[in-house]
ZAMAR-345446 format. One line per field, with one value per residue (C-alpha): residue number from 1; y, x, z. Coordinates in Angstrom, 2 decimals, m for minus. Layout:
N
bakol	[NUM|...]
v	[Y|...]
u	[X|...]
w	[Z|...]
END
This chain:
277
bakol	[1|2|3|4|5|6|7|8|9|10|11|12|13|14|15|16|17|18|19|20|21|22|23|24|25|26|27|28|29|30|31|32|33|34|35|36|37|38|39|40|41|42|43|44|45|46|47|48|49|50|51|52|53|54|55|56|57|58|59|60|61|62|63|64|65|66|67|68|69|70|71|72|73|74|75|76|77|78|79|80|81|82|83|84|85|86|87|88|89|90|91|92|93|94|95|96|97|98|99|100|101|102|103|104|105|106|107|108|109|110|111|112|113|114|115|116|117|118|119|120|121|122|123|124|125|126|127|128|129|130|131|132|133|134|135|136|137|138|139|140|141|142|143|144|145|146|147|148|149|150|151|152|153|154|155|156|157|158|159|160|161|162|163|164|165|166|167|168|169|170|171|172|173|174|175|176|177|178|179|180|181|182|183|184|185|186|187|188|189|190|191|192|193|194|195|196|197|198|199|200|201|202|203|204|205|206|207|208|209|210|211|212|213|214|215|216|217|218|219|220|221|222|223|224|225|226|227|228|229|230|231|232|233|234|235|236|237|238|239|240|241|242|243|244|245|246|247|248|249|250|251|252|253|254|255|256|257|258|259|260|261|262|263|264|265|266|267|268|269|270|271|272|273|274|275|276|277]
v	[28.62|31.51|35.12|37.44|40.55|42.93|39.51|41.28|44.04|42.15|41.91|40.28|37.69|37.80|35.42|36.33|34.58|34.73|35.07|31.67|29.11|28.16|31.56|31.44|27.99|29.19|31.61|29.48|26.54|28.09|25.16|26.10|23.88|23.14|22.11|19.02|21.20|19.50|21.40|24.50|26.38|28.01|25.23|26.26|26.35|23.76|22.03|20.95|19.72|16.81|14.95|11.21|11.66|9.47|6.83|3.18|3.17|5.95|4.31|0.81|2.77|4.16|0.54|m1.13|1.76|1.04|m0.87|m3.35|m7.36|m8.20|m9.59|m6.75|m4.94|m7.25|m6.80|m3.14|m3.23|m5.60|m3.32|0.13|m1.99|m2.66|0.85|m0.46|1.44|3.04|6.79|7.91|4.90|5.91|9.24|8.75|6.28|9.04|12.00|9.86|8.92|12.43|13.99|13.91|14.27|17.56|20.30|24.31|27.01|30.70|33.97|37.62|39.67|42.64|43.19|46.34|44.86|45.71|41.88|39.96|41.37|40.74|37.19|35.86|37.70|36.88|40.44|42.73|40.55|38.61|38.99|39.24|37.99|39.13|36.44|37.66|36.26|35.32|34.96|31.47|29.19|31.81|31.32|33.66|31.36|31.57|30.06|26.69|24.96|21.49|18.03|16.76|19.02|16.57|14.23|16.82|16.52|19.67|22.02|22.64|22.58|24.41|24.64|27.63|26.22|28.61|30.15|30.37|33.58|32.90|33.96|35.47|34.66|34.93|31.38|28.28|26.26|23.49|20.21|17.86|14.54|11.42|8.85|11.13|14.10|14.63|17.23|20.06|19.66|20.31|23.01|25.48|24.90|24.61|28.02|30.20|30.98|33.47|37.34|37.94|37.18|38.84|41.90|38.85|39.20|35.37|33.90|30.26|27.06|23.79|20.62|16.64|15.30|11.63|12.36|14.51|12.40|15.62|18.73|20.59|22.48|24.53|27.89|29.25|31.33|34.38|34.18|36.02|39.40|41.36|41.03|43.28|43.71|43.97|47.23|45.13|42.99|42.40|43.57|39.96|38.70|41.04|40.65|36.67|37.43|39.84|37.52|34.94|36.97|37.80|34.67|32.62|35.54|38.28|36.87|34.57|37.40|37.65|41.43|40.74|44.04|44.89|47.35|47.72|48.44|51.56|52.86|55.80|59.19|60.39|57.65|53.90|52.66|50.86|52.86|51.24|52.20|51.38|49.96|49.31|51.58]
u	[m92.95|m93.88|m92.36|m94.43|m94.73|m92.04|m89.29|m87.82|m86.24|m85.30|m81.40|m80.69|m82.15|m80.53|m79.56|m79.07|m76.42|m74.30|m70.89|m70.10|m67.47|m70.37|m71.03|m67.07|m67.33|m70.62|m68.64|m65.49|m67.15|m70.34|m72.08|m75.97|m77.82|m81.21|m83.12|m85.73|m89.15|m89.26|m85.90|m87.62|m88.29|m91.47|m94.25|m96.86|m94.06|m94.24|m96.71|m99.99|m103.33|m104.45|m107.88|m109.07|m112.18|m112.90|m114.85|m114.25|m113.20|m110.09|m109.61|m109.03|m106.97|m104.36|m104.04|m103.49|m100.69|m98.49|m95.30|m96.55|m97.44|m100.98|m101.97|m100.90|m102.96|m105.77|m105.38|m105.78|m108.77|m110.68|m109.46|m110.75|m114.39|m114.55|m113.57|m110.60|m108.21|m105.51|m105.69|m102.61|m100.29|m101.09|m100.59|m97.18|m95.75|m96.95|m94.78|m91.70|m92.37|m92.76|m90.03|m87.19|m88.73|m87.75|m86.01|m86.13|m83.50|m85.37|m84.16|m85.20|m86.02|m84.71|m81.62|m82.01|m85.35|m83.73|m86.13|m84.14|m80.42|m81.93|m83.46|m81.05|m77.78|m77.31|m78.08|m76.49|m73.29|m73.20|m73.85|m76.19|m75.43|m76.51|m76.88|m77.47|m80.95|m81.41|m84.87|m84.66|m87.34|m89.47|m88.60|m86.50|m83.70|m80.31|m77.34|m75.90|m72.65|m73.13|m73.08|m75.74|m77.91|m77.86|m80.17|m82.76|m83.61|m85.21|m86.36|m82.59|m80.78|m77.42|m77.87|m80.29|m82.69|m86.21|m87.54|m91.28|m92.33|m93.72|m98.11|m98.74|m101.92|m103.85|m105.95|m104.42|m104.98|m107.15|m106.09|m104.30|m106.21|m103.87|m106.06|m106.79|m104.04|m101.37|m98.25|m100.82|m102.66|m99.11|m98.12|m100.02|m98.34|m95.03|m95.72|m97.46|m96.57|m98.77|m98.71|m96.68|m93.82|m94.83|m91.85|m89.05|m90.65|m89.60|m88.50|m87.81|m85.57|m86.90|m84.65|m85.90|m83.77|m85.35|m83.16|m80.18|m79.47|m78.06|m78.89|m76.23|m75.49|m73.00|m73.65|m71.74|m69.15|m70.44|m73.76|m72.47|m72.02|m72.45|m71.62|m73.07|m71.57|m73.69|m73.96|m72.53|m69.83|m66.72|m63.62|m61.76|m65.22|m65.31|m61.35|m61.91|m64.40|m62.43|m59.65|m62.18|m63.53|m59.79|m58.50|m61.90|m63.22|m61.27|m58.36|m60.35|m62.12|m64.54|m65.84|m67.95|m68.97|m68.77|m70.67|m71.50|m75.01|m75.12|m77.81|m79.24|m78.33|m82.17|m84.20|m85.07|m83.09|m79.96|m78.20|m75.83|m71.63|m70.38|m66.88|m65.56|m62.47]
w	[m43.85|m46.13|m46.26|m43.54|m44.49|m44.19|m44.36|m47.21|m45.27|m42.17|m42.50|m39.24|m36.68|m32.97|m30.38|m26.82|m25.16|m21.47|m20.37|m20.23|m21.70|m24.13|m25.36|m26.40|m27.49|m30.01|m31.31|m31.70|m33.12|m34.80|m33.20|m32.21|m29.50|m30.53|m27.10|m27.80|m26.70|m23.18|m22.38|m23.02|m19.58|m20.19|m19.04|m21.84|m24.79|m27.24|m24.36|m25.41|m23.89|m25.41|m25.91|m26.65|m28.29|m30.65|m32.56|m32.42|m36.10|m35.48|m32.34|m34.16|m36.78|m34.61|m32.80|m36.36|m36.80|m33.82|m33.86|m31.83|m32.71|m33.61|m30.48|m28.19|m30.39|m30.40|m26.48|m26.67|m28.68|m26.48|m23.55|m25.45|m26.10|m22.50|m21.49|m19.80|m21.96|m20.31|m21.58|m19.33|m20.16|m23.73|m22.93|m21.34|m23.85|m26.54|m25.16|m24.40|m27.84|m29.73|m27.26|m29.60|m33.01|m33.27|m31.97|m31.64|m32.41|m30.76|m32.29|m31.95|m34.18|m32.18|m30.45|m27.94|m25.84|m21.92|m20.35|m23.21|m21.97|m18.71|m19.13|m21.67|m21.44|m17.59|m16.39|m19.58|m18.91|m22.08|m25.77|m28.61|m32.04|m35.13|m37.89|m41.51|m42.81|m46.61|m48.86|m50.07|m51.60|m50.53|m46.95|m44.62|m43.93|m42.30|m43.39|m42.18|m42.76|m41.88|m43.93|m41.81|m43.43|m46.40|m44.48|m44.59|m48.23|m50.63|m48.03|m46.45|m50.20|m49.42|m46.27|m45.76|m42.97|m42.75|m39.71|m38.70|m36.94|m33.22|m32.81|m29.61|m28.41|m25.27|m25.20|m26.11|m29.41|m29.44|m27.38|m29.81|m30.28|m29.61|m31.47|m34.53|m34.99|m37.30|m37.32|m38.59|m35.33|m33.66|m35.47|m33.83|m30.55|m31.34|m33.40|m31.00|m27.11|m24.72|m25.54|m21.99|m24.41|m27.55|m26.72|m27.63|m31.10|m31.94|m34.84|m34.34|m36.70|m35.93|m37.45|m37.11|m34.54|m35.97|m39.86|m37.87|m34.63|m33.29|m30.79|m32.40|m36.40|m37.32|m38.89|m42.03|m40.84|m42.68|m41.25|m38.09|m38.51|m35.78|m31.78|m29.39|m26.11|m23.14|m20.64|m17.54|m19.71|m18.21|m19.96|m19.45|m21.40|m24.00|m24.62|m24.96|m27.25|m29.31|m29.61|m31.27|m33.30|m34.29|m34.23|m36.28|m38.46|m39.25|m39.89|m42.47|m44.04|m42.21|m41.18|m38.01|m36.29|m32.88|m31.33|m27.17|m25.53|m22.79|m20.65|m22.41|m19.69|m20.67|m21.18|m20.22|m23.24|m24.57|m26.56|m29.50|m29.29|m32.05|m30.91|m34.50|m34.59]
END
């Protein structure tokens, strides 16, 4: 997960987010959901085609490999010779089987894109957060505060977790091969999406759900730094929001930034406010 270019000056990565009790709870607790990629709603996203070509050496290979006795798979290899092997079984015990390997944190690199409020922010009604990035181990990370982290080994040492910038592209990449494919066969789906949604300009965090056991991690409390209001926020929302903000950061020291979006008088825009008096 190498710098892009440009990394070095990209201060902030955002995260749309409603008007609900687990907007305030994010905030409150600094506890991110990471969706497995089957909760995702997009059908193509982190979805992949898949093929079973192969020879009758790999396919022998991948039996031997399976958790399975030696005469299930002794079974299964007398079924593949007689072309009785059942492609879709294998297929279906695969993806219950890779559904909770991993799972995906999506950011933005922008915070002022009007589908996003729309899409993400229930109508302008919620909030975006701005989350301070850091260059670490040559990565552009954010900062986590969570012990779990610890399971994670070298690549999350004190807690800074790397994000992967999201390819928009117009074809698909090629099927991934059940018999013969390995996690750099996967990569390129779980890091590219179609170019319809190349204006969310995503970065994305993924964490092994297999070493964690958990959908959720904590952020440092410094990594937030700014909240942006929505144009259609309610006051009683903003006010709950303030009074977190009050109650978990700046009383602690912590200078979060509040600022509120409005609909430019001239243009199709949002316009920034800043509300910090």
């Amino acid at each position: 997960m190498a710098l892009e270019p440009g990394d070095e000056n990209l201060k902030r990565l955002f995260k749309f987010r409603d008007d609900s009790e687990r907007t305030l709870e994010l905030l409150r607790t600094r506890e991110a959901f990471f969706p497995f990629p089957s909760q995702i709603n997009d059908p193509f996203d982190c979805k992949f085609p898949v093929s079973f070509d192969c020879t009758e050496y790999q396919i022998f290979s991948w039996i031997a490999k399976l958790p399975i006795a030696d005469p299930q798979k002794q079974v299964m290899f007398d079924s593949y010779k007689k072309g009785q092997l059942d492609n879709e079984a294998i297929l279906d015990w695969y993806r219950k089987d890779q559904s909770r390997i991993s799972t995906i944190y999506c950011l933005s690199e922008v915070n002022d894109n009007q589908l996003m409020w729309s899409h993400y922010s229930n109508g302008h009604k919620g909030i975006c957060v701005g989350f301070e990035t850091h260059v670490f181990a040559k990565s552009l990370c954010l900062r986590f505060d969570d012990p779990l982290l610890r399971r994670m080994g070298d690549l999350y040492l004190d807690g800074y977790i790397p994000t992967f910038k999201v390819t928009y592209l117009s074809n698909r990449p090629a099927p991934y091969n059940v018999f013969t494919g390995n996690y750099e066969d996967i990569k390129p789906h779980i890091t590219s999406k179609s170019d319809i949604w190349c204006y969310e300009k995503e970065r994305r965090i993924a964490a092994s759900y297999l070493q964690l056991q958990t959908q959720k991690l904590r952020f440092d409390r410094s990594s937030i730094k700014d909240v942006y209001f929505g144009a259609s926020s309610s006051e009683r929302f903003i006010s709950d929001v303030l009074n977190i903000l009050k109650k978990e950061y700046w009383t602690k020291g912590h200078d979060v930034r509040v600022y509120r979006m409005k609909c430019s008088d001239r243009e199709y825009k949002l316009e920034v406010v800043d509300l910090n008096l």
